[in-house]
Every structure is written in structure tokens, then in C-alpha cells.
py3Dmol code that shows the C-alpha trace and the ligand (Angstrom):
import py3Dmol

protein = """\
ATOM      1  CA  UNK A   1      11.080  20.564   1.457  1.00  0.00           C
ATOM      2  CA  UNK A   2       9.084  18.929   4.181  1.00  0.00           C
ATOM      3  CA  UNK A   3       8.216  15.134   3.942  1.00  0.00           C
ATOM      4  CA  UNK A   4       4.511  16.081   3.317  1.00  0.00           C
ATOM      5  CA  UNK A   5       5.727  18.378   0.380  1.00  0.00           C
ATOM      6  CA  UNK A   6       7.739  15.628  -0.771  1.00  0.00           C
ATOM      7  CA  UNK A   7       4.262  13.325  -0.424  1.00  0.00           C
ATOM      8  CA  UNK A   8       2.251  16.071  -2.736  1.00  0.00           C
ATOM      9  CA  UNK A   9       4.985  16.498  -5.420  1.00  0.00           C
ATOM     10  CA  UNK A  10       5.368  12.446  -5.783  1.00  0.00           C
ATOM     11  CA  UNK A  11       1.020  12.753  -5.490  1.00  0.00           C
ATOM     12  CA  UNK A  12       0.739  15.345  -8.526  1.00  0.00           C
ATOM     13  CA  UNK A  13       3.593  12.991 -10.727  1.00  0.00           C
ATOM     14  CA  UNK A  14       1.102  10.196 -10.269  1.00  0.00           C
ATOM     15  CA  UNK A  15      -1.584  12.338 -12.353  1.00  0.00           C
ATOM     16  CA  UNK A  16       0.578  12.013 -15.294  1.00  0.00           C
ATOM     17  CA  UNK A  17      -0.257   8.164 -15.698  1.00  0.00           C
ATOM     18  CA  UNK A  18      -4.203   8.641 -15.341  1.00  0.00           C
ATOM     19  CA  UNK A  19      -6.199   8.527 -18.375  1.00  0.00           C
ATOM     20  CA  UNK A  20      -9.298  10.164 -18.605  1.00  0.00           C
ATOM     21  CA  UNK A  21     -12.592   8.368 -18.354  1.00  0.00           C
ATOM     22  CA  UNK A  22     -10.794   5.117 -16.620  1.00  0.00           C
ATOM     23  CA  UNK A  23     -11.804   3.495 -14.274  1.00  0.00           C
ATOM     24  CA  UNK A  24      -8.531   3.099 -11.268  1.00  0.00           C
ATOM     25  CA  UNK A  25      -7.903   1.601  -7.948  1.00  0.00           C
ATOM     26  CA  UNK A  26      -6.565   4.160  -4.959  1.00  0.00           C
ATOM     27  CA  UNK A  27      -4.639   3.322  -2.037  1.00  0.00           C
ATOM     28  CA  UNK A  28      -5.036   4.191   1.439  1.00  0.00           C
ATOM     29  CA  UNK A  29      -2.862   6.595   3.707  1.00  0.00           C
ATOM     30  CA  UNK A  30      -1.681  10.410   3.827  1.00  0.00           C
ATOM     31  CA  UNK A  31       0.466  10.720   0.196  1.00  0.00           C
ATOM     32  CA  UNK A  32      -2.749   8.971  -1.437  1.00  0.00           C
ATOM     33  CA  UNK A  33      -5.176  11.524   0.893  1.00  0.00           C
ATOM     34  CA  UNK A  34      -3.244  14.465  -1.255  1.00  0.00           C
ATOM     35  CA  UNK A  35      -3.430  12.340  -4.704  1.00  0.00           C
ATOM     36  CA  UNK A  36      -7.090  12.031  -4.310  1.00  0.00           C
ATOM     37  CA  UNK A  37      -7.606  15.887  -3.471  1.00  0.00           C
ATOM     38  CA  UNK A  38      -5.550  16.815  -6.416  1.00  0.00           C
ATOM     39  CA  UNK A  39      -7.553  14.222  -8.554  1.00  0.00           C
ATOM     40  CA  UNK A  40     -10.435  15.951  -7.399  1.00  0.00           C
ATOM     41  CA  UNK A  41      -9.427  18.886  -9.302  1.00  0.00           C
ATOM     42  CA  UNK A  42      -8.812  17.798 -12.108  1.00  0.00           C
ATOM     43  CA  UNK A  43     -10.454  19.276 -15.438  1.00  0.00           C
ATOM     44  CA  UNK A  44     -10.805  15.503 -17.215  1.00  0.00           C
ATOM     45  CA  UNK A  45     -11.524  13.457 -13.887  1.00  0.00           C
ATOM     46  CA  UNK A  46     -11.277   9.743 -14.098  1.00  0.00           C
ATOM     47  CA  UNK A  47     -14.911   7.375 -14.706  1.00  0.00           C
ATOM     48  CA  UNK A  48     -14.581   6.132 -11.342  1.00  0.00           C
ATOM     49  CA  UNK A  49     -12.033   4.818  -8.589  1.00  0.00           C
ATOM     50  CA  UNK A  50     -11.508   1.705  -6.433  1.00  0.00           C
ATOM     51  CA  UNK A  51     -10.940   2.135  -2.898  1.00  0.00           C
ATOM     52  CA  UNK A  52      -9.142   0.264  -0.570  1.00  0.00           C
ATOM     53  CA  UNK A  53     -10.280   2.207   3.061  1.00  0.00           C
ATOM     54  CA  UNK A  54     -13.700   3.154   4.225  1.00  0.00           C
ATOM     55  CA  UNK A  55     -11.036   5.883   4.421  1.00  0.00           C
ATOM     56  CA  UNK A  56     -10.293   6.526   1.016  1.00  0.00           C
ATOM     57  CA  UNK A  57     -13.809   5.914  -0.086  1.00  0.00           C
ATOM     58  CA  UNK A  58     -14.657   8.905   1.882  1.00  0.00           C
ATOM     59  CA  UNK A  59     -12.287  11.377   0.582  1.00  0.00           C
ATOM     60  CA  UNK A  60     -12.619   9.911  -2.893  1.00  0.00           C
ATOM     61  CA  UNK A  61     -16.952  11.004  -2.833  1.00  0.00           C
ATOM     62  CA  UNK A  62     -16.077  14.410  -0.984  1.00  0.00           C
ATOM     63  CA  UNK A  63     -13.816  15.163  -4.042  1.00  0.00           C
ATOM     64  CA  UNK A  64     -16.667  14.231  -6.185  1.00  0.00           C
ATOM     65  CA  UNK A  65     -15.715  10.805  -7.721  1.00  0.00           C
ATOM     66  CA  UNK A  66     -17.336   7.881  -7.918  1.00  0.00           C
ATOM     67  CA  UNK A  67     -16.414   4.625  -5.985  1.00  0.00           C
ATOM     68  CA  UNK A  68     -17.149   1.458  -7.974  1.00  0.00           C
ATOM     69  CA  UNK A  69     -16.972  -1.970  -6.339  1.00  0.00           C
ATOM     70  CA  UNK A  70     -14.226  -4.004  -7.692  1.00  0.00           C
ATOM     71  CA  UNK A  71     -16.444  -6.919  -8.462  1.00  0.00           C
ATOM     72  CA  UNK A  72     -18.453  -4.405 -11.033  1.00  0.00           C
ATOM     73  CA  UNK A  73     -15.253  -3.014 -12.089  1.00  0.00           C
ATOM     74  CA  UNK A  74     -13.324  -5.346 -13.807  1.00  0.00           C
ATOM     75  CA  UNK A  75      -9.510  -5.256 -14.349  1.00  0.00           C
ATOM     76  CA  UNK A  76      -7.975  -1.663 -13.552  1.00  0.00           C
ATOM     77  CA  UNK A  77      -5.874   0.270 -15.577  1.00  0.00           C
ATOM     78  CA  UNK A  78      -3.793   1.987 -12.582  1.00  0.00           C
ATOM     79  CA  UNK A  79      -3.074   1.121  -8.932  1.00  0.00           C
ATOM     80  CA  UNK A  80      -1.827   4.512  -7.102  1.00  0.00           C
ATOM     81  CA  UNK A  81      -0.752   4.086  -3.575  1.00  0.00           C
ATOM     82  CA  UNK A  82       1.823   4.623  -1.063  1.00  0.00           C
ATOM     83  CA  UNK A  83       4.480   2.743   1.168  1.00  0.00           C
ATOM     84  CA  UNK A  84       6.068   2.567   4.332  1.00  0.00           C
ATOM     85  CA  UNK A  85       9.382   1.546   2.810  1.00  0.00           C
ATOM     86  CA  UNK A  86      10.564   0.307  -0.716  1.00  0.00           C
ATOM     87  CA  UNK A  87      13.611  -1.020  -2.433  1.00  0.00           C
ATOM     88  CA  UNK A  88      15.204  -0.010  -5.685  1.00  0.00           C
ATOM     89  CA  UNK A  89      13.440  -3.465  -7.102  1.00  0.00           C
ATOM     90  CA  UNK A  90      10.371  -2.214  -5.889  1.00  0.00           C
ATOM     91  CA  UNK A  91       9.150  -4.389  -3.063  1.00  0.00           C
ATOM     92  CA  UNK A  92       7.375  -2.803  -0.432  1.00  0.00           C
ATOM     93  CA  UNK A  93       5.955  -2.482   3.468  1.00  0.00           C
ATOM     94  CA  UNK A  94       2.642  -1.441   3.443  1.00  0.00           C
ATOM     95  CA  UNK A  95      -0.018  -1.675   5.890  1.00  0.00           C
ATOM     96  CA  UNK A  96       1.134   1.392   8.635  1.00  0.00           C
ATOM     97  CA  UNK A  97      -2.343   2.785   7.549  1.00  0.00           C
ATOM     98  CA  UNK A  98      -4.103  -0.675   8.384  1.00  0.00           C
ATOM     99  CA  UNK A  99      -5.408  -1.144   4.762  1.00  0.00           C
ATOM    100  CA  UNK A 100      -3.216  -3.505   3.401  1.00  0.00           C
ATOM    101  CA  UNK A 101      -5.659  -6.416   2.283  1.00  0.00           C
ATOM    102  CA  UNK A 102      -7.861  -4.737   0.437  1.00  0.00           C
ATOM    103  CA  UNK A 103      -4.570  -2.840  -0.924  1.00  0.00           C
ATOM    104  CA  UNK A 104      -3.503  -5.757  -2.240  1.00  0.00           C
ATOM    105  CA  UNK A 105      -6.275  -7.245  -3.299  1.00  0.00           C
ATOM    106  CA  UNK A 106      -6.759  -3.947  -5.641  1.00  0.00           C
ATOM    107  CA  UNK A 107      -2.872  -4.019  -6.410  1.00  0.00           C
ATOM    108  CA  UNK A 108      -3.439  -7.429  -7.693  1.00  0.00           C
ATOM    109  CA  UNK A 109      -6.245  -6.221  -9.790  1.00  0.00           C
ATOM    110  CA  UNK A 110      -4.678  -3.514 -11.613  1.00  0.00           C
ATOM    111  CA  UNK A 111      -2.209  -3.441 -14.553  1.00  0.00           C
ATOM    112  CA  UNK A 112       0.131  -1.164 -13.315  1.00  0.00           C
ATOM    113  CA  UNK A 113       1.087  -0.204 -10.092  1.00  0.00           C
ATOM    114  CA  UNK A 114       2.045   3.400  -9.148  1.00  0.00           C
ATOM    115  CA  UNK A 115       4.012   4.102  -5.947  1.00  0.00           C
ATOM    116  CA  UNK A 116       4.376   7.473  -4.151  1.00  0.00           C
ATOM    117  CA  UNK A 117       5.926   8.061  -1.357  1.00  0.00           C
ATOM    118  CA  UNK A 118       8.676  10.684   0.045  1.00  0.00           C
ATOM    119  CA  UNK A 119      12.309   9.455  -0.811  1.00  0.00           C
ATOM    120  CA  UNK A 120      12.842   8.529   2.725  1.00  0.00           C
ATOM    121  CA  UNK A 121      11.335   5.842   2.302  1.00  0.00           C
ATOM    122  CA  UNK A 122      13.663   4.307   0.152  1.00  0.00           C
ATOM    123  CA  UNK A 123      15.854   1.728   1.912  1.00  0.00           C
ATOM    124  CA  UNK A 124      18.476  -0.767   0.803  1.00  0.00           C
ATOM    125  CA  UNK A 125      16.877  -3.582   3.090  1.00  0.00           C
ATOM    126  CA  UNK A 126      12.809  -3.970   4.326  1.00  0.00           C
ATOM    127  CA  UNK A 127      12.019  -4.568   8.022  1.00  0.00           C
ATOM    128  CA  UNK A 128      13.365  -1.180  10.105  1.00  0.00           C
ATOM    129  CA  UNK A 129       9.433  -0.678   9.569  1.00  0.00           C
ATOM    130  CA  UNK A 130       7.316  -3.292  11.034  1.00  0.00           C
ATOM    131  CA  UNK A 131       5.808  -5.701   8.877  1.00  0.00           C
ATOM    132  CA  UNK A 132       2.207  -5.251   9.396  1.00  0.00           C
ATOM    133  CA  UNK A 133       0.339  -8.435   9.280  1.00  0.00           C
ATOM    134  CA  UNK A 134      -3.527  -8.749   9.519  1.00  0.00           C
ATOM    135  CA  UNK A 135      -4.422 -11.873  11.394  1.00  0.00           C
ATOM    136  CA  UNK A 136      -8.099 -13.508  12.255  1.00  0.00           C
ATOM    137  CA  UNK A 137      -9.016 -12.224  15.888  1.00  0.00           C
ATOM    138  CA  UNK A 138      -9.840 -16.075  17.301  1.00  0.00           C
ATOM    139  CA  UNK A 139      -5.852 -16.900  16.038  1.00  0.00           C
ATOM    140  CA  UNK A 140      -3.588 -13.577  17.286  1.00  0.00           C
ATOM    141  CA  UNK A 141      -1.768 -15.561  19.746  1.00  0.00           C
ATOM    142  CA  UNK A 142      -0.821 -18.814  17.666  1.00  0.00           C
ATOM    143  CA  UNK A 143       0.020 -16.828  14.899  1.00  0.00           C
ATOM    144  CA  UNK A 144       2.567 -14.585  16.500  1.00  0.00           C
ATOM    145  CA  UNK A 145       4.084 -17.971  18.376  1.00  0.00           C
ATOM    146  CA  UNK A 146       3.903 -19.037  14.543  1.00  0.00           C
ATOM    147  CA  UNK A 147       5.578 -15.800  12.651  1.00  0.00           C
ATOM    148  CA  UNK A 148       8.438 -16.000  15.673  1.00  0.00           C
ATOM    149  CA  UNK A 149       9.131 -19.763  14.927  1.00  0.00           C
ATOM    150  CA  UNK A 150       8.732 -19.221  11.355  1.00  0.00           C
ATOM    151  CA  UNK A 151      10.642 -16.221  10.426  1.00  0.00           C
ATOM    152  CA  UNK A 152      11.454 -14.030  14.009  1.00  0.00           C
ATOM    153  CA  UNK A 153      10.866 -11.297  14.711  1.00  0.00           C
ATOM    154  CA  UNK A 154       8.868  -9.550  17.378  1.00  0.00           C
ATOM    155  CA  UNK A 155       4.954  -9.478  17.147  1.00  0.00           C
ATOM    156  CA  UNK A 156       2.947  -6.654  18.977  1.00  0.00           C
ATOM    157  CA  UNK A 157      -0.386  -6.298  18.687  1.00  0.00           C
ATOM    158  CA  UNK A 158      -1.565  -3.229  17.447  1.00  0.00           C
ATOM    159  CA  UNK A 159      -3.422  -1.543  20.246  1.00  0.00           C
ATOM    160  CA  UNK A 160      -7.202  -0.432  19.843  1.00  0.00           C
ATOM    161  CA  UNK A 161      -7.098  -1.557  16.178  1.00  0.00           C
ATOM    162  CA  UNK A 162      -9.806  -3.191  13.795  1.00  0.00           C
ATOM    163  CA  UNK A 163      -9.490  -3.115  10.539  1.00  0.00           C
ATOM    164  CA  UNK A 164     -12.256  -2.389   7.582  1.00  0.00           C
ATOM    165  CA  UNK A 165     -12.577  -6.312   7.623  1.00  0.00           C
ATOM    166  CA  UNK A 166     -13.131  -6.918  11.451  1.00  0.00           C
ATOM    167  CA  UNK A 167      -9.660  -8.264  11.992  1.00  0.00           C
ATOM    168  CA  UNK A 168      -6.791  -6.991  13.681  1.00  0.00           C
ATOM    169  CA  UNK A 169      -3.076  -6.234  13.165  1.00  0.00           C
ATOM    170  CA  UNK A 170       0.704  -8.059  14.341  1.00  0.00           C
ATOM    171  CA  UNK A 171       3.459  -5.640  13.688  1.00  0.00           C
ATOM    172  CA  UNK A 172       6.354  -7.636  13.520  1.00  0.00           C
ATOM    173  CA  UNK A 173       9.270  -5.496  14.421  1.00  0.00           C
ATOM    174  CA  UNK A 174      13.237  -6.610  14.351  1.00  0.00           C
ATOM    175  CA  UNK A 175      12.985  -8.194  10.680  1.00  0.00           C
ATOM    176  CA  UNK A 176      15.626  -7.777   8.580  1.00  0.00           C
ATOM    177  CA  UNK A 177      13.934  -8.901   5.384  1.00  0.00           C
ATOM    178  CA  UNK A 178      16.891 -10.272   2.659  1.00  0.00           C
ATOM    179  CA  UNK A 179      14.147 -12.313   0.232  1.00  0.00           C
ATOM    180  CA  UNK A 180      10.941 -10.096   0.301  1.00  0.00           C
ATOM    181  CA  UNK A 181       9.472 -13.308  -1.384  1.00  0.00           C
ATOM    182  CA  UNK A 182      10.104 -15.934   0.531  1.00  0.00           C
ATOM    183  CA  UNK A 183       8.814 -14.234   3.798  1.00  0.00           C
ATOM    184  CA  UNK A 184       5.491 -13.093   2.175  1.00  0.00           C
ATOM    185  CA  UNK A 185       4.556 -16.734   0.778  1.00  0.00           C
ATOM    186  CA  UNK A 186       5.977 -18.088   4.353  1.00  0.00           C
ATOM    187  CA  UNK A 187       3.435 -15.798   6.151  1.00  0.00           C
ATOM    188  CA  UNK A 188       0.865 -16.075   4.133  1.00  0.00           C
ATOM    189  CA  UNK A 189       1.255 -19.902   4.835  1.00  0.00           C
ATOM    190  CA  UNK A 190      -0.028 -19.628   8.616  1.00  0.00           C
ATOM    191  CA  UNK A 191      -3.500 -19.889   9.072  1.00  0.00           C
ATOM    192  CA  UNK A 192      -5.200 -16.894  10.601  1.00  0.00           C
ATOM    193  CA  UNK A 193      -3.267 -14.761   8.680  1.00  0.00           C
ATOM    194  CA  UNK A 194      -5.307 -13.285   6.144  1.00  0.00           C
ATOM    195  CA  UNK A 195      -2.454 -11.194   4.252  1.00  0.00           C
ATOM    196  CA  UNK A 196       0.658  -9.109   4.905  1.00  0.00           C
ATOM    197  CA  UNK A 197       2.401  -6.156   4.648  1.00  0.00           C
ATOM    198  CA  UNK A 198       4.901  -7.072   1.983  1.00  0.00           C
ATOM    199  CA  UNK A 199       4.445  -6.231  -1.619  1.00  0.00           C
ATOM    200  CA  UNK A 200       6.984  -8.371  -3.548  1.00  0.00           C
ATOM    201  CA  UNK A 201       5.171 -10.999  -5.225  1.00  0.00           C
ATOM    202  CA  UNK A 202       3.281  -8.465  -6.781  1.00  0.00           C
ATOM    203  CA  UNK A 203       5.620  -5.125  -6.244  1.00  0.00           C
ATOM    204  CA  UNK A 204       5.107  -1.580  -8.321  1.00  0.00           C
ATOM    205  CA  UNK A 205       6.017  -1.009 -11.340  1.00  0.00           C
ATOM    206  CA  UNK A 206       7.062   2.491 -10.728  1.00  0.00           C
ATOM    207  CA  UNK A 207       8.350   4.351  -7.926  1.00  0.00           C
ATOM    208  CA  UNK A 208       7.471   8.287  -7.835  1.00  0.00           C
ATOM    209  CA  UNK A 209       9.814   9.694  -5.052  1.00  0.00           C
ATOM    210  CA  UNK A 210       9.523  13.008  -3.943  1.00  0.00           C
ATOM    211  CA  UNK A 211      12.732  15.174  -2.769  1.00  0.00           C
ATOM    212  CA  UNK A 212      14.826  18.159  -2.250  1.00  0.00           C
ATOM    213  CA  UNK A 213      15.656  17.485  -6.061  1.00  0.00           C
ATOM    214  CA  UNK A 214      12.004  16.870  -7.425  1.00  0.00           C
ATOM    215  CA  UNK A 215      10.365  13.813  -7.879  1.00  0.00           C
ATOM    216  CA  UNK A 216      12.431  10.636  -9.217  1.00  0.00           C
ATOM    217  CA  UNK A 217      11.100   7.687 -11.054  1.00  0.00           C
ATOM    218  CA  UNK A 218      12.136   3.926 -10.360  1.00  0.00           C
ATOM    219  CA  UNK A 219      10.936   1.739 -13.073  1.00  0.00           C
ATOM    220  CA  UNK A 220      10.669  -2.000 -11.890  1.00  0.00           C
ATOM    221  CA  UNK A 221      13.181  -4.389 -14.094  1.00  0.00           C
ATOM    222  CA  UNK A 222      15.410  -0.597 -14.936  1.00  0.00           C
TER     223      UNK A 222
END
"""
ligand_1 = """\
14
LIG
C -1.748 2.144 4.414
C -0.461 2.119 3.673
C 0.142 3.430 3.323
O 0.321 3.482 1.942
C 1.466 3.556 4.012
O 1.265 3.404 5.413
C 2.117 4.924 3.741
O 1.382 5.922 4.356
P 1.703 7.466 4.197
O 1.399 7.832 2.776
O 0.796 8.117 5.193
O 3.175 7.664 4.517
O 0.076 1.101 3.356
O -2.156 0.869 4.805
"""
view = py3Dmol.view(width=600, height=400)
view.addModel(protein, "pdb")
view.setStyle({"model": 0}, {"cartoon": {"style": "trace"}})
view.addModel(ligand_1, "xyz")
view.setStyle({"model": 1}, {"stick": {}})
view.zoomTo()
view.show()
């Protein structure tokens, strides 16, 4: 199978954990852009979705379903979004797609948090990808003086970039990221950076991986 088949199988898995009538957050990126079409076509659709793009909120009202504001919405049942990489303990990169402070935010607002991704993007160690990082414009420069002193790295600025909250993007390539936790609290630490790509404090709580063998799961604490 191609990686984008491997993207829709993991995509249609994730349908299994929606409940009808809820109300659940969606992610941002091109395994999530499948989930939502196949959500769309769904007999029992959910009450409404959560959106962490101007993106994804697109998609989400072409396929017919309603985007509710977090602050209206409450606690979520289900968080369903992708990854650039992930461990067997379920930490993650995320941010290639740019969206990764409102995904957060929304990951931090839901119960449960379903990954989906093709099962190359399982690795034993985060950082081949580079850790996106979304920084206040006025601050780029100090912070990426800041992320080298603080954890190295290289910091490029991603090129012709804004993201849905006016800021832009560091990608830090040459990481090699041994505690997933201690390098998201240390970045979150500088000021101007308003979040970053790794998911460990708060990582998913299962892993759908598509493959040439189907779709595994990875439960979080297995
Ligand atoms: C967007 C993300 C995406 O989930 C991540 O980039 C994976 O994307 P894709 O499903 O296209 O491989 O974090 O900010």
C-alpha cells in the first residue's frame, strides 16, 4: 500500500472510537483531511467538531458538520489527529502542517487522544523531523539564539509562513530528542515561544498505524 492508503485505513480505524451525537475535536493535516471526508459520510454523524486549522474548519463545513468554538464546547470526548513522528510511548512531533497550537490546545481539551498516522512514522527516537516551534514575530531571532543555547539544534525559519494566529514557525532540525519532556517544558520556558511541536506532556492515548499488514493499535501505558 501507498503511505496515503496507509493514512485512510489508520483514518477509517479512528471512526470506531466516535460516538454518535458527540461533540469532538479534529486535527489538522492530510491523514485528518481523509478522517474528516469519511466522517462526512457517515450514517450517525457526530453533534459537532472542534477544529484546529482555518484548514480543517473548512473541510469539516464542506462535509456538512458543524464547527463549535471550544469555549462553547466544553470538555471533548475525542481528539483525532495526526503526527509527524511518534514513539511506542506515544509522544509525538506535530506541527509540519503549521497547526500545532491550537492542536494542542484542543488535545489538552479532550479526554482521549486518537493518533493516525502511516507506520512510518513510528520511530525509536523524535527529532529526524524538525521540531516545529511557533514563536512571536517581534522575538524569532532571540528565540532561535535561545533554543540553540538551550537545547541545540538548528533553527530555520520557515519561509513565507504565518500561522492561523499571526505568528510564525522555527524548525529546529539536528535534535535528537532522548526526554520528550524535558525539552517541551524547556522550550516552552523561552519567551516568544508560544508552544511547540512536541506532544509528551500530554501524548495520545492510542496510536492507529496504518500498513502493509492493516492498521495496528498502540495503547499508551500497554
Ligand atoms: C499539522 C500536523 C499534522 O498532524 C502532521 O504534520 C501530520 O501530517 P500528515 O497527516 O499530512 O502526515 O501536526 O500541524
Amino acid at each position: 500500500m501507498t503511505a496515503d492508503a496507509d493514512k485512510r485505513a489508520a483514518a477509517e480505524a479512528a471512526l470506531d472510537y466516535i460516538e454518535a451525537d458527540s461533540v469532538i475535536g479534529v486535527g489538522t493535516g492530510s491523514t485528518v483531511n481523509h478522517f474528516i471526508e469519511l466522517l462526512g459520510q457517515q450514517r450517525e454523524p457526530v453533534r459537532a467538531a472542534v477544529s484546529s486549522s482555518e484548514a480543517s474548519t473548512g473541510l469539516l463545513r464542506r462535509a456538512g458538520i458543524e464547527v463549535m468554538d471550544l469555549n462553547e464546547a466544553g470538555p471533548l470526548d475525542v481528539y483525532v489527529d495526526g503526527a509527524d513522528e511518534a514513539t511506542r510511548h506515544l509522544a509525538l512531533i506535530k506541527g509540519g502542517g503549521g497547526a500545532l497550537t491550537r492542536e494542542k490546545i484542543v488535545a489538552g481539551a479532550s479526554r482521549r487522544f486518537v493518533c493516525i498516522a502511516d507506520d512510518g512514522k513510528l520511530v525509536g527516537r523524535l527529532g529526524t523531523f524538525p521540531l516545529p516551534v511557533e514563536v512571536i514575530p517581534m522575538a524569532r531571532s532571540f528565540v532561535a539564539r535561545e533554543i540553540i543555547r538551550r537545547v541545540g539544534g538548528q533553527p530555520v525559519l520557515r519561509e513565507g509562513v504565518t500561522t492561523d494566529n499571526g505568528n510564525v514557525i522555527l524548525d529546529v532540525g539536528g535534535l535528537g530528542i532522548d526526554e520528550p519532556v524535558a525539552v517541551e517544558r524547556t522550550l516552552n520556558d523561552i519567551p516568544g515561544v508560544v508552544t511547540n511541536g512536541l506532544f509528551a506532556l500530554r501524548p495520545a492515548d492510542v496510536l492507529l498505524l496504518g500498513g502493509d499488514g492493516g492498521v495496528r493499535t498502540l495503547h499508551r501505558n500497554a
